[in-house]
N, C-alpha and C positions, 0 to 999 in steps of 0.2 A: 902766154898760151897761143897769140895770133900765129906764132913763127914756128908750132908743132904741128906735125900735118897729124891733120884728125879725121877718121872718116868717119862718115852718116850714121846716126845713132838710128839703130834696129832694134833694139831693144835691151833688157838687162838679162842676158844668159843662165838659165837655170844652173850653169855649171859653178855662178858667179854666187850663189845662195849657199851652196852643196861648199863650197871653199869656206863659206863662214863656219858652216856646221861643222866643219873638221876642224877647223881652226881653235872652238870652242872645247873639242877633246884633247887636243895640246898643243898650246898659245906657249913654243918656246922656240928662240932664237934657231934653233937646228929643224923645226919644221918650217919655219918659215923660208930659211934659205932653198928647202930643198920643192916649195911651191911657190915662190915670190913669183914663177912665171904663169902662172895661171892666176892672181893678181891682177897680175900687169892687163892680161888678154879679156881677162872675164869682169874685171869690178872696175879697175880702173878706167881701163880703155874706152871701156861703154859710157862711165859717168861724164868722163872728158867730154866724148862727142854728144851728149843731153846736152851739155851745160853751154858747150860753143852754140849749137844751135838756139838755146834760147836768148843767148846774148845780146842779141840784137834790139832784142825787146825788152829785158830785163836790164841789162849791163855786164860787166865786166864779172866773169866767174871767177870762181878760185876753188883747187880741189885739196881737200884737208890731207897731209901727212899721215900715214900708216901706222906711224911709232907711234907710240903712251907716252909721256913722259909720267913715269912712277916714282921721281925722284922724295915725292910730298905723299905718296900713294901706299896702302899698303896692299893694294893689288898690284905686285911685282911683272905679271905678263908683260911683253912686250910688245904685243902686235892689239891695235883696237878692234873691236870685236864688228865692227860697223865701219862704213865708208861715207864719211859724208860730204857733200857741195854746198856751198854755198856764191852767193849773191849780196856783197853789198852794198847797202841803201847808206846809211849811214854810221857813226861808229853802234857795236852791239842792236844794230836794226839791220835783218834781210832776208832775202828769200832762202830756204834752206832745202835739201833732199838730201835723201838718207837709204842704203841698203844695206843689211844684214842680213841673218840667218831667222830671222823669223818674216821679213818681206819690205814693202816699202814705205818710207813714211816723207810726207811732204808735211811740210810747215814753215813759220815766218813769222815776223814782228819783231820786238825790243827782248834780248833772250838776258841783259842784264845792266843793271844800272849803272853807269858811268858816268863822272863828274857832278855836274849840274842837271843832268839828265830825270832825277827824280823829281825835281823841284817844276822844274817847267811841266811834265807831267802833270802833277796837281794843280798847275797855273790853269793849266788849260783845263782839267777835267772840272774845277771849280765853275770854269765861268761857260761862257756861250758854245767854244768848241764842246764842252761834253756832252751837251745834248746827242750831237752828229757822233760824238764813238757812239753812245749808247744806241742810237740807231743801226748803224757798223755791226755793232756787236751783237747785235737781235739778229739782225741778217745772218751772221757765221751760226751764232747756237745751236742751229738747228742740225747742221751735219758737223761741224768742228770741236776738238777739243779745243775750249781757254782757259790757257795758266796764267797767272799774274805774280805767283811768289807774293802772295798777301800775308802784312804785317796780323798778327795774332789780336791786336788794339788799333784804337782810332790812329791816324798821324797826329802830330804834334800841332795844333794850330787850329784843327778841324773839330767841330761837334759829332760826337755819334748819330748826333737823329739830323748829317746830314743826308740828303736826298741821295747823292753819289757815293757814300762811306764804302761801300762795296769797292768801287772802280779806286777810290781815293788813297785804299791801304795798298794797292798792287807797285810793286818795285820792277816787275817788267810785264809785259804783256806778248804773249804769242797764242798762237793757233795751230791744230796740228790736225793731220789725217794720217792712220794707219791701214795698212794692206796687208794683208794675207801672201803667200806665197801663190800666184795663180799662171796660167801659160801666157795669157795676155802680157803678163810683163816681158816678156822677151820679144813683145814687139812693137810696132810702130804706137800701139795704144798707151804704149808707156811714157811718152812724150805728151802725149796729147793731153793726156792724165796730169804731169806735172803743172804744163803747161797752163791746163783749162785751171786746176787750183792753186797755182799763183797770181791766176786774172782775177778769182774771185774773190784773193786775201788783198786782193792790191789797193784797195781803199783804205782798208786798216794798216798797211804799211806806209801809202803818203800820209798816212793822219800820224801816226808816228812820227818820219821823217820829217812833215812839218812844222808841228807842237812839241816833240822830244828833242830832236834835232843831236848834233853832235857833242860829245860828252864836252867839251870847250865852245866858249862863245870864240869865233872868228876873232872877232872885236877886241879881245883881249890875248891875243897872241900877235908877239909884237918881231 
């Protein structure tokens, strides 16, 4: 992304919402050839230049692929209905944004369980670190959506009448804000926005990063 000349993120273009909304009346390979450049101008180009700019502070961006893969799908479309960024922290742990045809959504944390990832999870919400989520997580409550993908029953190993059973069944944890469709996103408030709510998830992502950690221990890849 360093070596792509990107200019200054202004904001996300109402013309770049108005693309999804058509897209969603017909998501097929011949409309899409015949507006891939407005795309390019209104969704893409904009989210590139968010993401460079935040990079500095967050890290290394990366901007998801436009295609579906519907091979396993029986939504056949071929174009996704949404544009999303991401940022990552570590494997399935990062900061995320998102635009589509209904406005913008920011979020971030552990979006799905990989390797030994669940297990350290419990290690740590068991003992001393989980005090500090739970604290974390009182803090987000109040304006944030949290999902955890919680198991229906206790874990295997754990009492129900433990104090964390809540936190204990979740197989990932994220956080999410949604947005409306408003004028201030096409401008400079739109950055500031992500920005300001990636600063405020960022304690619950090093607690991730540092207790979840990567789906492989280091240690054991040889």
């Amino acid at each position: 992304m360093a070596e792509q000349q990107v200019e200054r993120f202004t904001g996300f273009p109402i013309e770049g919402f108005e693309f999804y909304d058509a897209l969603g009346a017909d998501n097929t390979r011949e409309w899409w050839r015949d507006h891939k450049n407005e795309y390019e101008r209104y969704v893409k180009a904009p989210m590139l230049a968010l993401l460079t700019e935040l990079e500095p502070e967050f890290g290394t961006p990366h901007v998801f692929r436009p295609y579906r893969d519907a091979r396993f799908s029986k939504d056949k479309t071929p174009i996704k209905d949404h544009q999303g960024g991401v940022i990552k922290v570590e494997d399935a742990i990062a900061y995320y944004v998102q635009v589509s045809a209904t406005g913008l959504m920011v979020a971030g944390g552990w979006y799905a369980p990989e390797g030994a990832q669940v297990a350290r999870f419990r290690t740590a919400v068991d003992g001393a670190p989980g005090a500090e989520l739970e604290r974390i997580l009182a803090g987000l409550r109040r304006s944030w959506t949290i999902d955890g993908r919680p198991l229906k029953t206790r874990p295997r190993g754990y009492d129900a009448d433990h104090p964390r059973i809540d936190l204990l069944r979740f197989r990932a944890l994220t956080v999410s804000r949604s947005y409306s469709i408003e004028p201030w996103m096409g401008t400079r408030k739109a950055f500031t926005t992500v920005r300001d709510r990636w600063r405020a998830m960022q304690p619950l992502v090093e607690w991730l990063a540092d207790h979840v950690g990567p789906a492989t221990d280091p240690a054991d890849v040889t």
